[in-house]
C-alpha positions in Angstrom: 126.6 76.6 54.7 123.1 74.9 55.4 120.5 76.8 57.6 121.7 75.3 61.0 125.2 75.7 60.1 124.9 78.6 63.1 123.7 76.6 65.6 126.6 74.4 65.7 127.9 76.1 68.5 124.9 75.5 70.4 124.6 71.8 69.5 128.6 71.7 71.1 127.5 73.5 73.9 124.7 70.7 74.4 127.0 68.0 74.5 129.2 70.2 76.7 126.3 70.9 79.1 125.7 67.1 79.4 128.9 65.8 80.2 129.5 67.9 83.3 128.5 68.2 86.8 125.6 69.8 88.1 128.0 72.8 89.1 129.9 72.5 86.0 126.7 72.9 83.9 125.6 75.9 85.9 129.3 77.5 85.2 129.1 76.3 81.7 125.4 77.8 81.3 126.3 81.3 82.8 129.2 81.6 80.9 127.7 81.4 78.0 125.1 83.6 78.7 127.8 86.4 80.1 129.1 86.1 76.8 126.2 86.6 74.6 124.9 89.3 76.9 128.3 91.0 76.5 127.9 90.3 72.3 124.0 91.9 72.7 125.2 94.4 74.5 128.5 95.5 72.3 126.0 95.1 69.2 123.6 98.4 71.0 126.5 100.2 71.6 127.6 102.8 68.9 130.7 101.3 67.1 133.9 102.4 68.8 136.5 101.1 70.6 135.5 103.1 73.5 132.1 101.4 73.4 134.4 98.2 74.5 135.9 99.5 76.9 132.4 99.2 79.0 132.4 95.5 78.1 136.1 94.4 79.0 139.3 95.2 80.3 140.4 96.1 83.9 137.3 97.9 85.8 135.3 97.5 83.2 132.2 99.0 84.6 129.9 96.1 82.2 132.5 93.1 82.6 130.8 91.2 85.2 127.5 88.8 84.3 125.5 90.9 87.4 126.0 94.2 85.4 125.3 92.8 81.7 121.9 92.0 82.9 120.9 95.1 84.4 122.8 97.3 81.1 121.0 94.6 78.5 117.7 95.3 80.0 117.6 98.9 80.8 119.4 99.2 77.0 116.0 97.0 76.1 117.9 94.2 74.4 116.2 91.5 76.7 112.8 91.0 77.5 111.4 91.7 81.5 110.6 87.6 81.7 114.1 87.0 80.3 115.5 89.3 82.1 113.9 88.0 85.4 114.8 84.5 84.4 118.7 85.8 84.4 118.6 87.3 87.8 117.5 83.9 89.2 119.9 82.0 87.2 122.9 84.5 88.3 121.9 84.1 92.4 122.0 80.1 91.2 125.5 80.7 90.0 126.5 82.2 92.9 125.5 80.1 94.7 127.3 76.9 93.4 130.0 79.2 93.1 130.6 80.4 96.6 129.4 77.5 98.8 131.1 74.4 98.9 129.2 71.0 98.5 126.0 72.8 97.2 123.1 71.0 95.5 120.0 71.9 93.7 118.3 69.4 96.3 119.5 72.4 98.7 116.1 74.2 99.6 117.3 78.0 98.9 118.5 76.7 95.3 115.7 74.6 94.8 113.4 77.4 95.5 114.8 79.6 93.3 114.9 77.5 90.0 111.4 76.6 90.7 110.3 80.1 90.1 111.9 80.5 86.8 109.3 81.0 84.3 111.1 79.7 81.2 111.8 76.5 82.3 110.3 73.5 81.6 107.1 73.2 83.9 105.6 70.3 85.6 102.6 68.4 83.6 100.8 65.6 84.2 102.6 63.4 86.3 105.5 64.5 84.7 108.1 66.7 87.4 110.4 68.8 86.4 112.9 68.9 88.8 114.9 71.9 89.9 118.0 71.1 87.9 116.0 70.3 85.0 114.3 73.6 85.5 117.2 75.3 85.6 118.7 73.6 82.8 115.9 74.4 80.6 115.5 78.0 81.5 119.0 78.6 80.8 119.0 76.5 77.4 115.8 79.0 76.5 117.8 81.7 77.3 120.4 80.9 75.4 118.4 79.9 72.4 117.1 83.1 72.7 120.3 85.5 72.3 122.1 83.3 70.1 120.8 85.4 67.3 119.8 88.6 69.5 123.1 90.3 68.6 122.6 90.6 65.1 118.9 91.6 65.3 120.3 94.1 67.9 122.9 95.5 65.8 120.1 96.2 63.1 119.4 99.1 65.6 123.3 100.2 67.2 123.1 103.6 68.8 124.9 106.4 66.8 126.6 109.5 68.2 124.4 112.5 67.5 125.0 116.6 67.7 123.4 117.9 70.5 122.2 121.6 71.0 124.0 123.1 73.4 
């Protein structure tokens, strides 16, 4: 195993990212980051299959990305700026994935992808348009909790006696 051996996945999910359509990429971006938020999570949590129970299954009360974001950063697993970043990206999501034909040239999306603060920003006469701001926001992100799970498990919760 060399030292980037774990970043394969991330280097697939690149090419992935590439090849689709804007609202692929967006679906293909928040999936991912549902999925490491739910690994972050899961790696705070003390280690029982109850604990899972929170993260998936039926009605599972931390199985949808809206819910992983708020549990991740009142658990302080993500940052405030990453977790501000998230919020934007999930309204994004939702957006291209409850309106038909949407765009990021669409003001309301536009808007909201310039405001994210991880993205890539605008210098020079360089301009970073709202897809690319997006795109880089949520690559950031990513980069970020690709590792956060096992720094997080480093400090899992554990079930304690209490006084009565």
């Amino acid at each position: 195993m060399t030292d980037s051996d774990h970043l394969a996945d991330f280097r697939q999910l690149l090419d992935e990212l590439n090849a689709e359509s804007p609202r692929g990429g967006v679906m293909v971006a928040c999936a991912t980051l549902d999925d490491l938020l739910a690994k972050t999570i899961a790696a705070r949590l003390i280690d029982d299959a109850n604990a899972g129970k929170l993260l998936d299954g039926f009605n599972a009360p931390l199985g949808s990305f809206s819910s992983r974001i708020v549990a991740a950063f009142a658990l302080g697993v993500v940052s405030r700026l990453e977790f501000d970043d998230l919020q934007v990206i999930r309204k994004i999501r939702n957006d291209f994935a409850h309106r038909a034909g949407v765009s990021f040239a669409d003001p309301s999306i536009k808007d909201k992808a310039m405001t994210l603060k991880m993205a890539a920003q605008d210098y020079g006469i360089v301009i970073v348009p709202p897809a690319g701001r997006f795109t880089t926001a949520a690559v950031a992100l990513i980069l970020n909790l690709t590792n956060r799970p096992y720094y997080v498990s480093q400090k899992r919760l554990v079930t304690e006696e209490w006084p009565y």
